[in-house]
py3Dmol code that shows the C-alpha trace and the ligand (Angstrom):
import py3Dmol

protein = """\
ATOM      1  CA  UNK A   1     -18.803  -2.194 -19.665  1.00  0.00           C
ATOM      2  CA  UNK A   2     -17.625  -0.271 -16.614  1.00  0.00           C
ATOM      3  CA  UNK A   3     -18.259   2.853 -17.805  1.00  0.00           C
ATOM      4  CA  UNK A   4     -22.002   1.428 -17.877  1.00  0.00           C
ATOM      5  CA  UNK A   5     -21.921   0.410 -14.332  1.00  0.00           C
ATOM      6  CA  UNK A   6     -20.567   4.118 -13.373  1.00  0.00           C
ATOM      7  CA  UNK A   7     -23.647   5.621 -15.125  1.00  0.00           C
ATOM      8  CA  UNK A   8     -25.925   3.454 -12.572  1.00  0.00           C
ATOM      9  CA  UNK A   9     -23.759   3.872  -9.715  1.00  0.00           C
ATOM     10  CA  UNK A  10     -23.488   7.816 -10.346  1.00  0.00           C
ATOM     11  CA  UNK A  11     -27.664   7.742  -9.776  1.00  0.00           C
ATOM     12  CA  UNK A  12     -27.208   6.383  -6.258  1.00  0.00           C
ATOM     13  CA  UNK A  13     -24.677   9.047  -5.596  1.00  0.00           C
ATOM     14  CA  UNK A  14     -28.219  10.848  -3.776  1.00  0.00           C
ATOM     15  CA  UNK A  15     -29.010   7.861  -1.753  1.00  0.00           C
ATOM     16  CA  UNK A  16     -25.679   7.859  -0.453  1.00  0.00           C
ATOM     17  CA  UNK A  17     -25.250  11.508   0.856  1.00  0.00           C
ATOM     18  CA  UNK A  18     -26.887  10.556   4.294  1.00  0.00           C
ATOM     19  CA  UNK A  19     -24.357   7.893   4.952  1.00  0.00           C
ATOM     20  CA  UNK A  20     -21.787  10.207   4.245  1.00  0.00           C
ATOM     21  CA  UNK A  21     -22.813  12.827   6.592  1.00  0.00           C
ATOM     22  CA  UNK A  22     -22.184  10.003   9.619  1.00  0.00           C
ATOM     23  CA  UNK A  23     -19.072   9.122   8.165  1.00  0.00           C
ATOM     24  CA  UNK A  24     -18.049  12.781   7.861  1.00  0.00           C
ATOM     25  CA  UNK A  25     -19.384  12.584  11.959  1.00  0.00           C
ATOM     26  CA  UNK A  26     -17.101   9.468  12.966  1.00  0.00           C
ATOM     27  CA  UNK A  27     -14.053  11.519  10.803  1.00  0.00           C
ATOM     28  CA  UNK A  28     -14.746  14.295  13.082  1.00  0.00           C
ATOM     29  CA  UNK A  29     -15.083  12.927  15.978  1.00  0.00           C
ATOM     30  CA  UNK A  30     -11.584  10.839  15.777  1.00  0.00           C
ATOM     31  CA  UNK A  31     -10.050  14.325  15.609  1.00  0.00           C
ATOM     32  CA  UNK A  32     -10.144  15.678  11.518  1.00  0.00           C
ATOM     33  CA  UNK A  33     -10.823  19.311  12.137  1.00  0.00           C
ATOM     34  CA  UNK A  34      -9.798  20.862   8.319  1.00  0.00           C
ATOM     35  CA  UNK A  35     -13.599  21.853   6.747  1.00  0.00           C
ATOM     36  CA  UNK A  36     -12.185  21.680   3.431  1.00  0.00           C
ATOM     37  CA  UNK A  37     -11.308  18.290   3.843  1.00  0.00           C
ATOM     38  CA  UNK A  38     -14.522  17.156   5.973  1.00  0.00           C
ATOM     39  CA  UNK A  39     -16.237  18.805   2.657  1.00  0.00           C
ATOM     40  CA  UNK A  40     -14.559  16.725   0.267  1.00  0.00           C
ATOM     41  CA  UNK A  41     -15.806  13.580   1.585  1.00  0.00           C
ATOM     42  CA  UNK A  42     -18.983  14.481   2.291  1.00  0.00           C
ATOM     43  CA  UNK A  43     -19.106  15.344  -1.918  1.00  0.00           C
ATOM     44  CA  UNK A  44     -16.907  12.301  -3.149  1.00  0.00           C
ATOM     45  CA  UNK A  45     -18.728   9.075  -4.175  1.00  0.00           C
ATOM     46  CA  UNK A  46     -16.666   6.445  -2.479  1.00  0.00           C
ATOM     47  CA  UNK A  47     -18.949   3.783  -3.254  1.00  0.00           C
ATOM     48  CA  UNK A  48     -18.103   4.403  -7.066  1.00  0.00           C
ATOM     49  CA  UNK A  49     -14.790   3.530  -6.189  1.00  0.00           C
ATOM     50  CA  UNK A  50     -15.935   0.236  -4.744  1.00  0.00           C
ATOM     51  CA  UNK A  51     -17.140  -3.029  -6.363  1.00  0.00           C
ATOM     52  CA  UNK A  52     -20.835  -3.074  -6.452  1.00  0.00           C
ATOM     53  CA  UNK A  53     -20.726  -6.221  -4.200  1.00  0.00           C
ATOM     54  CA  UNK A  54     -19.034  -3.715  -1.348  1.00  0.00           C
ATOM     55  CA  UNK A  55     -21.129  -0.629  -2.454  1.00  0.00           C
ATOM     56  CA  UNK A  56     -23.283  -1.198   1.036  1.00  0.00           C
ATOM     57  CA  UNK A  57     -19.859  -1.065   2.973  1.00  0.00           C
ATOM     58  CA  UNK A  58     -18.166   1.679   1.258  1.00  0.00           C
ATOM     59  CA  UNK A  59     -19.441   4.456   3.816  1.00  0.00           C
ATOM     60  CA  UNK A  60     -17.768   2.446   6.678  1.00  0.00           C
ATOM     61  CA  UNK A  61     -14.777   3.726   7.940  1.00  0.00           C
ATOM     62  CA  UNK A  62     -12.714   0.821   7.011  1.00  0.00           C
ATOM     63  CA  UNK A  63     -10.246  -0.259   4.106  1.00  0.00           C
ATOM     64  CA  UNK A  64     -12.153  -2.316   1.702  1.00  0.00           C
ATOM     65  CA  UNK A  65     -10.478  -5.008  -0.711  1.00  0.00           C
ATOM     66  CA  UNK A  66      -9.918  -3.442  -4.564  1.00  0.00           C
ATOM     67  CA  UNK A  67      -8.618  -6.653  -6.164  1.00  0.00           C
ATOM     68  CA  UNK A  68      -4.462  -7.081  -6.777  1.00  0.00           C
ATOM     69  CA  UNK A  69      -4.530  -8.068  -3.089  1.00  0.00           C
ATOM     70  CA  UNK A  70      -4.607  -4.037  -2.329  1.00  0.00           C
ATOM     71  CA  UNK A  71      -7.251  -2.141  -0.423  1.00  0.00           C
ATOM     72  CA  UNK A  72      -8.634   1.600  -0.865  1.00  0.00           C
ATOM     73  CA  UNK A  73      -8.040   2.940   2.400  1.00  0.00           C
ATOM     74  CA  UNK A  74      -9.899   3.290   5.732  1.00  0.00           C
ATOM     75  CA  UNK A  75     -11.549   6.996   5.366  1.00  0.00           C
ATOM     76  CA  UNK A  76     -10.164   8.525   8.468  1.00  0.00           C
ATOM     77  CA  UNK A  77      -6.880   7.355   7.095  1.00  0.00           C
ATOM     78  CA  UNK A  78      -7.147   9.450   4.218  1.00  0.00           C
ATOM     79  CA  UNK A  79      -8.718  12.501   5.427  1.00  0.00           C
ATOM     80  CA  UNK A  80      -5.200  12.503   8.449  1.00  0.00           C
ATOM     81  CA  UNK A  81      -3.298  12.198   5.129  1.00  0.00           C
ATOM     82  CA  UNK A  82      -4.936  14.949   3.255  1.00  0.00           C
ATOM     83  CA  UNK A  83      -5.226  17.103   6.251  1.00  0.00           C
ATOM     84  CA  UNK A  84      -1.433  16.690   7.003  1.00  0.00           C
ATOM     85  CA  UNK A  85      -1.066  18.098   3.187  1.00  0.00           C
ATOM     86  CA  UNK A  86      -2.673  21.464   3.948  1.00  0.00           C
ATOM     87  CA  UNK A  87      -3.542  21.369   0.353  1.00  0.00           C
ATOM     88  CA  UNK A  88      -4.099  24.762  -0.843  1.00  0.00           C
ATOM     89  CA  UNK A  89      -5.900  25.441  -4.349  1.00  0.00           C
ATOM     90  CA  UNK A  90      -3.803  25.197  -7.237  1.00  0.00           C
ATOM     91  CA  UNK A  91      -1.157  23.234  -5.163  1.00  0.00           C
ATOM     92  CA  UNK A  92       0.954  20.079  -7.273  1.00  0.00           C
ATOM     93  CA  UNK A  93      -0.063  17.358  -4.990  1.00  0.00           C
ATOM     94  CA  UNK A  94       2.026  13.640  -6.016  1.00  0.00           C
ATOM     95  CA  UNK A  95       0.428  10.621  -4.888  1.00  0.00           C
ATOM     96  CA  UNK A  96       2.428   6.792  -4.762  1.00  0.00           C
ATOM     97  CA  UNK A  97      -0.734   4.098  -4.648  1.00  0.00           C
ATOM     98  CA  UNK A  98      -3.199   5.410  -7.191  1.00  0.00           C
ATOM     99  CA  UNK A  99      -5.196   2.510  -5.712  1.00  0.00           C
ATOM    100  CA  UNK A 100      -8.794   2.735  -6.486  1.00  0.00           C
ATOM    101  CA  UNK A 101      -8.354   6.451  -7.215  1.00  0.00           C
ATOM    102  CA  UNK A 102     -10.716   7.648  -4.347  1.00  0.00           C
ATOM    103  CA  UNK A 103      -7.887   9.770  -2.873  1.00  0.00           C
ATOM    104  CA  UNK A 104      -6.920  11.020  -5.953  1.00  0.00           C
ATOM    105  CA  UNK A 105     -10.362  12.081  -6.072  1.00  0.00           C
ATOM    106  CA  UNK A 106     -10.471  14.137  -3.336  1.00  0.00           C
ATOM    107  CA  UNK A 107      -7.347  15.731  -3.779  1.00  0.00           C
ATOM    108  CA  UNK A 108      -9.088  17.273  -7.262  1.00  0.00           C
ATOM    109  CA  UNK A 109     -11.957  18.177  -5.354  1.00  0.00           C
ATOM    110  CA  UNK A 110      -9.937  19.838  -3.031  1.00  0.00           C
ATOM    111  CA  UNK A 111      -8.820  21.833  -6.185  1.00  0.00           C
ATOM    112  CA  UNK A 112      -4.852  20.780  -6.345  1.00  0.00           C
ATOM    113  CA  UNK A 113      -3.083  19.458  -9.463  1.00  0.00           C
ATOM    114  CA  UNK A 114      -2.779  15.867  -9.028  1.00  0.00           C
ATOM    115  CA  UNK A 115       0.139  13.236 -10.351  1.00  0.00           C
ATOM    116  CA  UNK A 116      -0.308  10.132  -9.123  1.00  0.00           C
ATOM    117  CA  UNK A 117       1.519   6.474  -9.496  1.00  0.00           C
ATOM    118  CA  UNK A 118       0.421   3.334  -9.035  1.00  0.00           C
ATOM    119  CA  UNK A 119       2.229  -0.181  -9.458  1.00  0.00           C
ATOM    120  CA  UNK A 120      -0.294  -2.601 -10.694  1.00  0.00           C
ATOM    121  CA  UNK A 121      -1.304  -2.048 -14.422  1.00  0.00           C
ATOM    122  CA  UNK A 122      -4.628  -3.604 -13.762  1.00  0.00           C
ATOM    123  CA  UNK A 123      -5.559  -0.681 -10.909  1.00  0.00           C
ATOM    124  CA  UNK A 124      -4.196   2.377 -12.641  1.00  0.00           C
ATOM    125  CA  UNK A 125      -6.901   1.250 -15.807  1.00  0.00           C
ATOM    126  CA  UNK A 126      -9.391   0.752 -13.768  1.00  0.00           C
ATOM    127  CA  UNK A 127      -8.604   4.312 -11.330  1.00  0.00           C
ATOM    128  CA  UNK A 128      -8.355   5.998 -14.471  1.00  0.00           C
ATOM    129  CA  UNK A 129     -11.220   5.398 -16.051  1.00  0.00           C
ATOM    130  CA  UNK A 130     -13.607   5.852 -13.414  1.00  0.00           C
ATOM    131  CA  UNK A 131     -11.565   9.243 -12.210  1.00  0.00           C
ATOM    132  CA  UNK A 132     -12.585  10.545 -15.958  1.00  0.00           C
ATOM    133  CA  UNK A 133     -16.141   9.181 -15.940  1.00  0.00           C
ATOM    134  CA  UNK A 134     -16.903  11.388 -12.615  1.00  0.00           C
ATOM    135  CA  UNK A 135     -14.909  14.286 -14.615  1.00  0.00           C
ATOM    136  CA  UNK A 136     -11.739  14.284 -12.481  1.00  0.00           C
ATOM    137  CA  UNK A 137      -8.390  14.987 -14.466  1.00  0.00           C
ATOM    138  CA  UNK A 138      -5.521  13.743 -12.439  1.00  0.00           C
ATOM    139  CA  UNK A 139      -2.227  12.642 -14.274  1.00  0.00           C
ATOM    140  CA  UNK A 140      -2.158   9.136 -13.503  1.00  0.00           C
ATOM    141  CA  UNK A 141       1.605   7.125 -14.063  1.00  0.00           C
ATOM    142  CA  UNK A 142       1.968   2.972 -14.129  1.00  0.00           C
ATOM    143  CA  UNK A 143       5.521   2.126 -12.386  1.00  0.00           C
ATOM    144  CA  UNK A 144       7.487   1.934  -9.532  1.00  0.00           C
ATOM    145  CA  UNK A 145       6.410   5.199  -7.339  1.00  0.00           C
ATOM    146  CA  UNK A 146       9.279   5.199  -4.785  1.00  0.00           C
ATOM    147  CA  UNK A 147      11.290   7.231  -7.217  1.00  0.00           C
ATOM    148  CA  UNK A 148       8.666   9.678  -7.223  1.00  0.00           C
ATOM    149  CA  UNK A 149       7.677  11.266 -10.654  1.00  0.00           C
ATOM    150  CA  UNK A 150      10.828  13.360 -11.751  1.00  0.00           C
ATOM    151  CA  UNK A 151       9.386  14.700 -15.092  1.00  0.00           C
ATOM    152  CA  UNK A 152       6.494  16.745 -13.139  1.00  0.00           C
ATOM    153  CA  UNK A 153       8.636  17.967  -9.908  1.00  0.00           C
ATOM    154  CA  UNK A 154       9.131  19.863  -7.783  1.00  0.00           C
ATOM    155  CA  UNK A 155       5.854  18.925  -5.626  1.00  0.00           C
ATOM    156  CA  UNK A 156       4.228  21.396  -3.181  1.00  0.00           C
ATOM    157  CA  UNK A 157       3.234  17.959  -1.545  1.00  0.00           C
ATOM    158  CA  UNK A 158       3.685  14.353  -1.262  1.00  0.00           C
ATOM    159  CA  UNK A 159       1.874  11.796  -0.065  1.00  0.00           C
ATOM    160  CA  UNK A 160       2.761   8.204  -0.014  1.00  0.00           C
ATOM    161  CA  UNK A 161      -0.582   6.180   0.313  1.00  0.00           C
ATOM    162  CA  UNK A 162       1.493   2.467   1.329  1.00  0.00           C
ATOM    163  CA  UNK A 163       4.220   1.462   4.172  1.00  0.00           C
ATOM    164  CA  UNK A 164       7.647   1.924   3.526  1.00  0.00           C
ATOM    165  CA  UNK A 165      10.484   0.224   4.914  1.00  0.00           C
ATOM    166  CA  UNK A 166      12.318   3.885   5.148  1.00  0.00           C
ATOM    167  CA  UNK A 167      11.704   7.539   3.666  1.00  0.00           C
ATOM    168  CA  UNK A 168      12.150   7.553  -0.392  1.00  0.00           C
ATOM    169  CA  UNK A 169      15.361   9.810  -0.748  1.00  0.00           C
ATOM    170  CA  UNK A 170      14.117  10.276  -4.417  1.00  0.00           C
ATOM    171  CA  UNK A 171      10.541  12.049  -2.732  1.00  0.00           C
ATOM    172  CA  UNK A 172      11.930  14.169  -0.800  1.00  0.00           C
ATOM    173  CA  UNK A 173      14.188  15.678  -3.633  1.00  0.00           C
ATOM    174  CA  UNK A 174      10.925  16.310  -5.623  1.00  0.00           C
ATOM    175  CA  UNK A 175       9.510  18.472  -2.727  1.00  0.00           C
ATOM    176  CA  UNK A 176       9.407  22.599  -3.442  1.00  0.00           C
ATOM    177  CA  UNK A 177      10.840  24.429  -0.641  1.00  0.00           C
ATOM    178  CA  UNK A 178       7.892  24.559   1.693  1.00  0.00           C
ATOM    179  CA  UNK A 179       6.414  21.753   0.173  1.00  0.00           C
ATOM    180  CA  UNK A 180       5.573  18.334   2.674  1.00  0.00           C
ATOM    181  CA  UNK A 181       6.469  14.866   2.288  1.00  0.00           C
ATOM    182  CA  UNK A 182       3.555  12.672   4.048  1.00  0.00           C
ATOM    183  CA  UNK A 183       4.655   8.752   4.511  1.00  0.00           C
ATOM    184  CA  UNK A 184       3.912   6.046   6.677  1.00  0.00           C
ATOM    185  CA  UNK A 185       7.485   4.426   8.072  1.00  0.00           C
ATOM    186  CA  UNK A 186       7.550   1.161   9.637  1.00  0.00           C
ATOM    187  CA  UNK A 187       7.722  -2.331   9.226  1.00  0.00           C
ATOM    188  CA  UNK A 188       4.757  -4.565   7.084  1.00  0.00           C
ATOM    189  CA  UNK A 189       2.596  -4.713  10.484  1.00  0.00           C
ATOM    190  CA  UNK A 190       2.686  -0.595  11.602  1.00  0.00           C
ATOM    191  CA  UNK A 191       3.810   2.133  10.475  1.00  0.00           C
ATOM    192  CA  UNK A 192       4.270   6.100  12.071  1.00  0.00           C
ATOM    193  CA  UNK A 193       3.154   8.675   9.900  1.00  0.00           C
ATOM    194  CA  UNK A 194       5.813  10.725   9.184  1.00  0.00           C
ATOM    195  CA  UNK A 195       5.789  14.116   7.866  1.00  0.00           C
ATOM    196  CA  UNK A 196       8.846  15.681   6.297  1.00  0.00           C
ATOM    197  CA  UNK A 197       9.041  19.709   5.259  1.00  0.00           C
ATOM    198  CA  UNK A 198      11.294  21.190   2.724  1.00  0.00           C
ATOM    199  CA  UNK A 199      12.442  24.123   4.956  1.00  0.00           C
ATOM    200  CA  UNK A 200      15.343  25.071   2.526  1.00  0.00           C
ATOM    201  CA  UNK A 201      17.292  23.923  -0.911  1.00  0.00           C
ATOM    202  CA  UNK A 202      19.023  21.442   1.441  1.00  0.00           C
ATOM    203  CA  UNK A 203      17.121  21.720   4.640  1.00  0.00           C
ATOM    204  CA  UNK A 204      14.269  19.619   6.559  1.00  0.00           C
ATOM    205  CA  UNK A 205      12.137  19.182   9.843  1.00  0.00           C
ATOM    206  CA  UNK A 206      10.371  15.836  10.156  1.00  0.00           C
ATOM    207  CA  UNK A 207       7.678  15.017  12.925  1.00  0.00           C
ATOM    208  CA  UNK A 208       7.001  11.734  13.979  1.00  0.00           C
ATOM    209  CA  UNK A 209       3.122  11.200  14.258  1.00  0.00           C
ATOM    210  CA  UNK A 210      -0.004   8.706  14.680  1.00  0.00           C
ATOM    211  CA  UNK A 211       0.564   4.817  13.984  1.00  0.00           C
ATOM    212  CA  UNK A 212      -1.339   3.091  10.833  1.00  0.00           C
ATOM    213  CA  UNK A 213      -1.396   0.277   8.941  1.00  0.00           C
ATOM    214  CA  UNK A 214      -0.606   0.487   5.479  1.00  0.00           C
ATOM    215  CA  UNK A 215      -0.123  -2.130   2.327  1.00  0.00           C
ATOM    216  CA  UNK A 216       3.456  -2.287   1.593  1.00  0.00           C
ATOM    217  CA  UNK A 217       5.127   0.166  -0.370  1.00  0.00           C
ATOM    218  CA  UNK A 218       7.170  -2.173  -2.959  1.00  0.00           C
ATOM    219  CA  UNK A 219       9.812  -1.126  -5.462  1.00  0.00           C
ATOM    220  CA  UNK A 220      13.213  -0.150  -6.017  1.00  0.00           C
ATOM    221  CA  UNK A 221      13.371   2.345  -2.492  1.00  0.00           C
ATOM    222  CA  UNK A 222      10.734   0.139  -1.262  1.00  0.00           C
ATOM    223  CA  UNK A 223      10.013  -3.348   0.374  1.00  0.00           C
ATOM    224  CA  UNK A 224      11.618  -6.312  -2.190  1.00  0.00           C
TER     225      UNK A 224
END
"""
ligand_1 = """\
26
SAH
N -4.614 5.816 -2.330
C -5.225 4.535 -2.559
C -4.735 3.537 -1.538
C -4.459 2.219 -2.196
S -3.474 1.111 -1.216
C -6.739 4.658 -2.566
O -7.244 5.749 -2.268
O -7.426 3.698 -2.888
C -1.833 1.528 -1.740
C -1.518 1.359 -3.203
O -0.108 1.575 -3.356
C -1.794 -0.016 -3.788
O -2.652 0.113 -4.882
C -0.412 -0.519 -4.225
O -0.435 -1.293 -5.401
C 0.323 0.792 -4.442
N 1.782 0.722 -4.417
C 2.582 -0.016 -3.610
N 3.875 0.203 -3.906
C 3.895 1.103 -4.939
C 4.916 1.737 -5.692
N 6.221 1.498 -5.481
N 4.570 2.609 -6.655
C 3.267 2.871 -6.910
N 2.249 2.304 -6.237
C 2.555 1.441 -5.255
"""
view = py3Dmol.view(width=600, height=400)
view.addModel(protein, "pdb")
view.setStyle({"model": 0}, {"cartoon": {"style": "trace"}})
view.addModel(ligand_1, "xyz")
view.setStyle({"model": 1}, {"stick": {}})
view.zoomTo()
view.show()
């Protein structure tokens, strides 16, 4: 049944790529200056990752609902994420919020080995199967992402796609030595995007950066 609705969605992919280019514009111009990353959106379908009743909206830059009162997140929001990630080829990226999957997607198209969480059963199905339909092969995890994904660490980066109340200690233990921790810290109505770096075995610089808003991060090192 879905898989169906891929197949026709997949032909509009074409009809699309204009859109794209003036959201790839509007990234730019908010201040996104990393090619590879302005590349991968310009290449990923987001309105696959869309219901078909939002398909017309999905090249907005805005968060659009995705059912389990979540939303797949405003554009710009995840190309400052990705960015912040300096993902390099080959690099073990860990995503908490599988979400729709869309930045899952571009993390593969960026060319890192992705592991990536999500909370609600119902969204991890439905991220999975459309991530193998448009031949993406991320490791995908149902449960509580705010103590990180143990079996697959270290990480060479992090990236935590919802608020949280405070940093995951569990995360940043699961960072390589170099690697970057990207999370949004706040309360449920803002958030600062924070961005943690393994300098050493048991050193770390954090910056403070840009404000967001972010669904809450909920779970055991999360929100109740
Ligand atoms: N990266 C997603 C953004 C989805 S919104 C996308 O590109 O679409 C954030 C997601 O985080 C939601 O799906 C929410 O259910 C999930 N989430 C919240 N707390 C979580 C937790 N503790 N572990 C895993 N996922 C969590």
């Amino acid at each position: 049944m879905i898989s169906g609705q891929i197949v026709n969605k997949k032909a509009t992919h074409r009809k699309f790529s204009s859109r794209r280019k003036k959201l790839v514009d509007q990234i730019r111009k908010k201040g996104i200056k990393d090619q590879r990353v302005l590349k991968a959106i310009q290449e990923t379908p987001r309105h696959i990752f869309v219901d078909t009743a939002l398909e017309n909206r999905a090249y907005e830059d805005s968060a659009l609902p995705i059912g389990s009162g979540q939303t797949i997140s405003q554009p710009y929001t995840v190309a400052a994420q990705t960015e912040l990630l300096e993902v390099e080829k080959g690099d073990k990226i860990l995503e908490i919020g599988t979400g729709s999957g869309y930045q899952s997607a571009i993390l593969c198209h960026m060319g890192a080995d992705v592991y990536s969480v999500e909370r609600h059963e119902a969204l991890y199905h439905k991220a999975r199967e459309i991530l193998q339909e448009l031949g993406y092969r991320p490791r995908l995890k149902y449960g509580d992402g705010t103590l990180g994904w143990s079996a697959y660490s270290p990480y060479d980066g992090i990236v935590v796609t919802a608020g949280a109340p405070v940093v995951p200690e569990e995360l940043i233990q699961q960072l390589n030595i170099g690697g970057v921790l990207i999370v949004p810290v706040g309360d449920q109505e803002v958030q600062t995007m924070t961005r943690i770096r393994r300098v050493s075995e048991d050193e770390y610089e954090e910056e403070q950066l840009k404000q967001f808003k972010f669904v809450p991060l909920i779970g055991e090192k999360g929100w109740e």
